[in-house]
ZAMARPA-917062 format. One record per residue (C-alpha): residue number from 1; x, z, y; chain; residue in three letters. Coordinates in steps of 0.2 Angstrom, whole numbers, always signed. Example, Ala and Ser with C-alpha at 12.3 -4.5 7.8 and 13.67 -1.06 7.14 Angstrom:
2
REC,i,x,z,y,ch,aa
REC,1,+62,+39,-22,A,ALA $
REC,2,+68,+36,-5,A,SER $
END
This chain:
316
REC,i,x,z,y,ch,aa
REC,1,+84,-189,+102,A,UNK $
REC,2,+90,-181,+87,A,UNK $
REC,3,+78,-171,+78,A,UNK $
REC,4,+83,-152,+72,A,UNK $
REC,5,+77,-139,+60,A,UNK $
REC,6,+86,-122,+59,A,UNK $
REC,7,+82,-115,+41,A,UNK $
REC,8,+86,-97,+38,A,UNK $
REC,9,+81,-86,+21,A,UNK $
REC,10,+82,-70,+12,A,UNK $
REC,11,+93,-68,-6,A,UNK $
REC,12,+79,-69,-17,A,UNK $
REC,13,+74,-81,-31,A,UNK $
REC,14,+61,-89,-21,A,UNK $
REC,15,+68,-94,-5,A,UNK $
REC,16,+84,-99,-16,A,UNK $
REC,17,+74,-112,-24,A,UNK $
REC,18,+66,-118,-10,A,UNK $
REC,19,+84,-120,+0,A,UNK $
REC,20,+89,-132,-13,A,UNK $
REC,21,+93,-151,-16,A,UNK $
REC,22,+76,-154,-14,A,UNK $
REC,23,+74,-147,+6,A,UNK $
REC,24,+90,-156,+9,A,UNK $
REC,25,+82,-171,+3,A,UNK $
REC,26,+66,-167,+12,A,UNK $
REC,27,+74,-165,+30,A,UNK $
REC,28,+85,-180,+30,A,UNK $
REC,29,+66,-190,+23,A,UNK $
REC,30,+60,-185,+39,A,UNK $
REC,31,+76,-190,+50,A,UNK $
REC,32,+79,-170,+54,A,UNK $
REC,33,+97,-162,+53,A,UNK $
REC,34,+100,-143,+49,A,UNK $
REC,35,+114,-134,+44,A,UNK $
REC,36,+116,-123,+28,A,UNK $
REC,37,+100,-110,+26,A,UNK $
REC,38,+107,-95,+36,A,UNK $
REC,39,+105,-81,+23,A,UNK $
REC,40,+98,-62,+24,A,UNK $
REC,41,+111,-51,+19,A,UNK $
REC,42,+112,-33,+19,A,UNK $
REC,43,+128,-22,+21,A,UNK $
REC,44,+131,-9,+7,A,UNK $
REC,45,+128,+4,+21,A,UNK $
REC,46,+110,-2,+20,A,UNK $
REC,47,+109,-4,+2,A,UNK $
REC,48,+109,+12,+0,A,UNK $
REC,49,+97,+20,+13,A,UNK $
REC,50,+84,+30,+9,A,UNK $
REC,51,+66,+20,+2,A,UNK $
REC,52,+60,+2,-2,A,UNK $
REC,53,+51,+0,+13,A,UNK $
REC,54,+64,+4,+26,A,UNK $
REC,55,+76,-8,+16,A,UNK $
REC,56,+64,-21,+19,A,UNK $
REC,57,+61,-17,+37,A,UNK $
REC,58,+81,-19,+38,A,UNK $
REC,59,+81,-35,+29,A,UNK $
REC,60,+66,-41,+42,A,UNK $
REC,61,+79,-35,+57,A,UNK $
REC,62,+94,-47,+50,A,UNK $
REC,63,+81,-60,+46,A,UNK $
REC,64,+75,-60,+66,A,UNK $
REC,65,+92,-58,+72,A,UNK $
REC,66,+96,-75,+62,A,UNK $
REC,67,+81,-83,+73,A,UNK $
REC,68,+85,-74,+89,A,UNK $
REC,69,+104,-84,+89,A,UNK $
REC,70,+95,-100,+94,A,UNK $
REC,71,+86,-105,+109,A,UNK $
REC,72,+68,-111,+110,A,UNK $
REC,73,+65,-128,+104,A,UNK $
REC,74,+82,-129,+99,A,UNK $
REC,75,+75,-134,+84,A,UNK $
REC,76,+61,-133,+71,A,UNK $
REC,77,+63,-114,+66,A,UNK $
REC,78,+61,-114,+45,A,UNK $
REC,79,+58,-98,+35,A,UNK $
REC,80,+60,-96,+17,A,UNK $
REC,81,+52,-81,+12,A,UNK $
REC,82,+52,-67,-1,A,UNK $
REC,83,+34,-62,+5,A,UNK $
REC,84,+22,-56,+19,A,UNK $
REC,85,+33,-41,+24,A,UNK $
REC,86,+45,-54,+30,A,UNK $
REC,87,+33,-60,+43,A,UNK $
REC,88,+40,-44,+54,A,UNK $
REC,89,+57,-53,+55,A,UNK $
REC,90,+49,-69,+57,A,UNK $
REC,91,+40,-63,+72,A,UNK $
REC,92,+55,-50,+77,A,UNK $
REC,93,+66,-66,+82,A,UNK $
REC,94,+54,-80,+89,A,UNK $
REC,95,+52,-64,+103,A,UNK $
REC,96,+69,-67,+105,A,UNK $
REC,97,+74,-83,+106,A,UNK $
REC,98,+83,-86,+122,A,UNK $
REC,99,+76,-95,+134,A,UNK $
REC,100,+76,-115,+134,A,UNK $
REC,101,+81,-117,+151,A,UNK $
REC,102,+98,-103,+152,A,UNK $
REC,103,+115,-111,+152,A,UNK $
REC,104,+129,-103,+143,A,UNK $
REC,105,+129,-97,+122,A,UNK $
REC,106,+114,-86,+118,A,UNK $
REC,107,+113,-69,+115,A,UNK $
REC,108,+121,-67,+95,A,UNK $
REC,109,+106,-60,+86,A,UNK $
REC,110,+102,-45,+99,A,UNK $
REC,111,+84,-40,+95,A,UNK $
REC,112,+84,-27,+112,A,UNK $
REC,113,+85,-37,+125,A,UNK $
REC,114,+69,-32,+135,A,UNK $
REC,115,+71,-23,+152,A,UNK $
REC,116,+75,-28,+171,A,UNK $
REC,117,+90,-32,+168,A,UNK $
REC,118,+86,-42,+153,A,UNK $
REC,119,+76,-55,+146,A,UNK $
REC,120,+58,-50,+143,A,UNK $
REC,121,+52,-54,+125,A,UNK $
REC,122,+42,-70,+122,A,UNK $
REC,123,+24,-69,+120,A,UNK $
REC,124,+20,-75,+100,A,UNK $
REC,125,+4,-81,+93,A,UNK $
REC,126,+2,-81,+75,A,UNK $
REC,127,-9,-92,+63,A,UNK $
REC,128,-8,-83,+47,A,UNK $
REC,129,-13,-94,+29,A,UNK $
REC,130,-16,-82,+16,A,UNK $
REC,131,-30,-79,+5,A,UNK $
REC,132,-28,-60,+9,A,UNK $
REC,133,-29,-54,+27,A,UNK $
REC,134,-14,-40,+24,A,UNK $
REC,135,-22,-30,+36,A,UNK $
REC,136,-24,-13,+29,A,UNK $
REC,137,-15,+3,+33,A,UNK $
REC,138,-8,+18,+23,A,UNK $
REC,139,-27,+23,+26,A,UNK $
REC,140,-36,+11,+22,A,UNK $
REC,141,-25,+0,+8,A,UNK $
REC,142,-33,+1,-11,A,UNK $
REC,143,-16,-6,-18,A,UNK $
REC,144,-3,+5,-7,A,UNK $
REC,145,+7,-12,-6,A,UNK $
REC,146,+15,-14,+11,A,UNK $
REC,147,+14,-33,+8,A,UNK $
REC,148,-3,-30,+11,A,UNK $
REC,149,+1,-22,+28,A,UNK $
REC,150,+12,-33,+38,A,UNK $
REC,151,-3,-40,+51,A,UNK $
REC,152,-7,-24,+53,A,UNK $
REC,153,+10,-17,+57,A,UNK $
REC,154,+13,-31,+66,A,UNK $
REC,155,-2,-30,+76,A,UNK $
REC,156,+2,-10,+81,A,UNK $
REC,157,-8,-1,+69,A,UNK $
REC,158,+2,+8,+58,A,UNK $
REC,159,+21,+11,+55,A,UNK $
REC,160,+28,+9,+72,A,UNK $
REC,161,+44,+17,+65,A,UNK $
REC,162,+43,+1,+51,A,UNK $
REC,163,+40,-9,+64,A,UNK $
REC,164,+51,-5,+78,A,UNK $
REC,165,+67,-5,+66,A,UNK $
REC,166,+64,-24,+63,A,UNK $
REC,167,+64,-28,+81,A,UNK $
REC,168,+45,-31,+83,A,UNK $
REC,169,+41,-24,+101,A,UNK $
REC,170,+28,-25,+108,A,UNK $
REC,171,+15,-26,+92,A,UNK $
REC,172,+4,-42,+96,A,UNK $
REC,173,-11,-39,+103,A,UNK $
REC,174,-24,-44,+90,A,UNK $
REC,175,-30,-59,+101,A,UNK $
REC,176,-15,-68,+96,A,UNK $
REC,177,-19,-69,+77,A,UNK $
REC,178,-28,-81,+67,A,UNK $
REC,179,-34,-80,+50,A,UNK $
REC,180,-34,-94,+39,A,UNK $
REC,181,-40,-97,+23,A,UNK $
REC,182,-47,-80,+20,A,UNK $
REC,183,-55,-73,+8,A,UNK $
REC,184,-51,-58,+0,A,UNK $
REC,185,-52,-43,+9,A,UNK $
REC,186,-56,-25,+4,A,UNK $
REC,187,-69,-16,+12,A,UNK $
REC,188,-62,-2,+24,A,UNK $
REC,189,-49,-17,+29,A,UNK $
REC,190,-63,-27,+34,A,UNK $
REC,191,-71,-13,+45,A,UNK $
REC,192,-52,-13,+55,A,UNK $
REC,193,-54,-33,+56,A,UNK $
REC,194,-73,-32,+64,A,UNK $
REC,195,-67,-19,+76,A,UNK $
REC,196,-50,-33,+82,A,UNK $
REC,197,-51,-47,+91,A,UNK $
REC,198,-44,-58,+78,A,UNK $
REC,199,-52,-76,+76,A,UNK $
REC,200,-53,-85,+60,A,UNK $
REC,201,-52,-103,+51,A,UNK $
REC,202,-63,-105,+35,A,UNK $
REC,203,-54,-113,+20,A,UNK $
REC,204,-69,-129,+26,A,UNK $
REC,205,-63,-128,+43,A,UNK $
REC,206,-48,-134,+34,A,UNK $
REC,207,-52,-145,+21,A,UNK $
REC,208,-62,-154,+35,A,UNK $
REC,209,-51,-153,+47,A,UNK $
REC,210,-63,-147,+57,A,UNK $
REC,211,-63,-144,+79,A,UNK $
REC,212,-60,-128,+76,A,UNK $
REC,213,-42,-134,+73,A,UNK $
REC,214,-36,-138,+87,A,UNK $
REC,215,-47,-126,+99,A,UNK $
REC,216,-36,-109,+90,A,UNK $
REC,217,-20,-121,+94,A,UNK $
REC,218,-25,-123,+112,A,UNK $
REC,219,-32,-103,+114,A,UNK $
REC,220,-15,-99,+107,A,UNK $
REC,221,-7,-110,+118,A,UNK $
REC,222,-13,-104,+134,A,UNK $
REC,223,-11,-85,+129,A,UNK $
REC,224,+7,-86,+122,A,UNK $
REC,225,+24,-95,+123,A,UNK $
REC,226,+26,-99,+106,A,UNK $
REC,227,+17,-101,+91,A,UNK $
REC,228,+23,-95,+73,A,UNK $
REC,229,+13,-104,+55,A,UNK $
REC,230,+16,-93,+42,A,UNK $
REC,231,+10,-97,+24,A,UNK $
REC,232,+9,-87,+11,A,UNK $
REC,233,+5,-98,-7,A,UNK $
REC,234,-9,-90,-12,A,UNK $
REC,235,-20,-97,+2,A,UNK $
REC,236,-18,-113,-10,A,UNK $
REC,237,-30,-119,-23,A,UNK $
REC,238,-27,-108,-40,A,UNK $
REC,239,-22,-125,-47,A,UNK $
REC,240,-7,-126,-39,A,UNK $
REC,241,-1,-107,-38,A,UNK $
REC,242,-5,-103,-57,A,UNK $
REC,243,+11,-90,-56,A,UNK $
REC,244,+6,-81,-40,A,UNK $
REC,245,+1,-66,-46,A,UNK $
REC,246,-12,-63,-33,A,UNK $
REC,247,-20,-79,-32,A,UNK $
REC,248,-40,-80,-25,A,UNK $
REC,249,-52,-95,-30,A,UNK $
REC,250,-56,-108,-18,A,UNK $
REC,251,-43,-110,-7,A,UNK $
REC,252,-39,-125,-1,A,UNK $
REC,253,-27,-139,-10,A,UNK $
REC,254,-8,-141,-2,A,UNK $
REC,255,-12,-160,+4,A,UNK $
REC,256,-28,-153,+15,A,UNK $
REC,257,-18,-138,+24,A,UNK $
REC,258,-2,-148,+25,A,UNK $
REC,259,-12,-160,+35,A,UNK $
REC,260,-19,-147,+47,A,UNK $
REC,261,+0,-138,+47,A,UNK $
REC,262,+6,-157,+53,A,UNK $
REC,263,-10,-156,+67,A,UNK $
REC,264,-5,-138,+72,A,UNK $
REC,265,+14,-144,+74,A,UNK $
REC,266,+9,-157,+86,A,UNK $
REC,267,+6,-143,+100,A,UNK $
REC,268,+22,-138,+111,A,UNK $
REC,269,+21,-123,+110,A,UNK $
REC,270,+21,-123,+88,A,UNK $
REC,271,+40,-119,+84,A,UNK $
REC,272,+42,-111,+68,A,UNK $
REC,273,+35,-110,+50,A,UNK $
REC,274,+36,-99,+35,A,UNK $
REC,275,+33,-100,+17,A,UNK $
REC,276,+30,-83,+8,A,UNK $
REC,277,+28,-79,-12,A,UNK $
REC,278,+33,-95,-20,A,UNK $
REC,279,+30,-93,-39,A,UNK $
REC,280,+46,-97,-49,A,UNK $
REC,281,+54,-99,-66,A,UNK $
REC,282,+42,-97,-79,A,UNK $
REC,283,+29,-94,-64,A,UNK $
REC,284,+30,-111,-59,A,UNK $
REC,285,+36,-120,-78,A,UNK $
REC,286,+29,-138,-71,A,UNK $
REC,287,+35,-135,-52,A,UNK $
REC,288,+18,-139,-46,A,UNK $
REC,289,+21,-123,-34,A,UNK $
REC,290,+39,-129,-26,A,UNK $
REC,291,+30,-146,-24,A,UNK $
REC,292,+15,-139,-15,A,UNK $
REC,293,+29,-128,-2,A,UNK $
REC,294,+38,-145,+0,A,UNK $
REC,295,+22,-152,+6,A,UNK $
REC,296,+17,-138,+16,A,UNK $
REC,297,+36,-139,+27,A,UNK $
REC,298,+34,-158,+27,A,UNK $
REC,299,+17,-158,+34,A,UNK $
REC,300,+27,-144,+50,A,UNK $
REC,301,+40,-158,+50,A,UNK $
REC,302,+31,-173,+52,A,UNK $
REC,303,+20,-164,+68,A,UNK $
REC,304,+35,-157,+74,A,UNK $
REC,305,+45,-173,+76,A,UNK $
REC,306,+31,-182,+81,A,UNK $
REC,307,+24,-174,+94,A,UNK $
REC,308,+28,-185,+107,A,UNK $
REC,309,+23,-201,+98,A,UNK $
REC,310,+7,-193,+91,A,UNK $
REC,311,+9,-204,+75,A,UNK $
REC,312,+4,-198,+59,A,UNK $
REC,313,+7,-204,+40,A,UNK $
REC,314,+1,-198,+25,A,UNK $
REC,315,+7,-184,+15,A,UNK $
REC,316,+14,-186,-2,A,UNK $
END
């Protein structure tokens, strides 16, 4: 059975560098096809409305409406990433991928399809790799960045205006999100975490590979229809993200957590990956960072096309 990846990315350096040669020479490794990286595009209408953070809330909507084309398991679901914000879109068009069983062309990229008449959005699960839990709000945040909102807007705690404009609807409920590799978080965002139902994998729960593992994979899989792995680099090892601006010691190195992504994609109900905040150019002089990304979409790869079989091989 042929395997599939459908790759989609916003126009910015990062994801532009990881849609190169290099992913093409990555899939075809692993025996996958894909089609050229569908790309995020705003009109010049939407360039110029009003304010950075609705452009970015349009550029989510376009990227979901990219996702929401396809079908489930029509194929391995890649996302190239600017950063976290994009995790709306990300989440916006998994809701809306039609459903694996309809005949006839999908719905093209319509993010309201919700309703009697319609088709009721998917339930989505989110394990979230970052070493920041983005889960402030316009409240609570010390930095005022939205990128260190987007859990919390996608979970329904602030900026439903944000957040309905990229298609998000209904917020996930808290239960659905997991935490992984965690550990910087500032103080009035940690009293939001304590009071949500979020659960947690330490950066030694990944290092070691640890139960913990697979018991989130098969909580999630009995709550939701589908499972989204985002990744933002700085979860990684310093070492390896020197460029990322807001990089945290400790985190664990690209091998360990491409072998726990590679676990993770061996559950049916895993169907797409993302990869936020590459460092590049003079960021990432040595390309240590691009290598570290290619190992992290080699590892959902390898699970993903090997689910049935359960084999495993070593990550490079």
């Amino acid at each position: 059975m042929e395997k599939k990846a459908i790759i989609v990315r916003n126009d910015s350096e990062g994801p532009r560098v990881m849609a190169g040669s290099g992913l093409a020479d990555l899939l075809r490794r692993e025996g996958f096809v894909a089609d050229a990286a569908a790309r995020v595009e705003l009109t010049p209408e939407e360039k110029k409305e009003y304010g950075a953070w609705n452009q970015d809330a349009l550029e989510s909507r376009h990227l979901g409406k990219l996702i929401a084309r396809h079908r489930l398991n029509d194929g391995l679901v890649i996302g190239l990433l600017t950063n976290c914000v994009d995790l709306l879109g990300m989440l916006a068009g998994i809701q809306h991928l039609g459903p694996a069983e309809a005949a006839g062309p999908p719905d093209a990229g319509n993010l309201q399809r919700e309703g009697l008449a319609g088709i009721k959005p998917l339930r989505v699960g989110l394990i979230y790799f970052d070493a920041h839990a983005d889960f402030n709000t316009p409240e609570t945040t010390m930095s005022g960045m939205l990128g260190g909102m987007d859990v919390a807007v996608a979970a329904g705690l602030c900026l439903e205006r944000l957040r309905l404009k990229t298609g998000l609807d209904p917020a996930l409920p808290t239960r659905y999100i997991v935490f992984g590799g965690l550990r910087d978080v500032d103080p009035l965002e940690q009293e939001l975490l304590d009071r949500s139902d979020c659960s947690y994998l330490s950066v030694d729960d990944l290092r070691r590979m640890s139960p913990e593992v697979d018991l989130q994979m098969e909580r999630l899989g009995r709550l939701t229809d589908a499972i989204y792995i985002h990744i933002d680099m700085d979860v990684l090892d310093p070492g390896e993200v020197r460029g990322h601006s807001l990089n945290v010691p400790g985190g664990p190195t690209s091998r360990e957590l491409a072998t726990v992504v590679e676990r993770m994609f061996h559950h049916p109900k895993a169907v797409a990956v993302g990869i936020a905040s590459l460092p590049v150019g003079e960021a990432d002089r040595d390309g240590l960072s691009l290598k570290a990304a290619y190992r992290l979409i080699e590892g959902a790869l390898r699970g993903y096309g090997n689910r049935d079989s359960g084999g495993r091989r070593e990550i490079r």
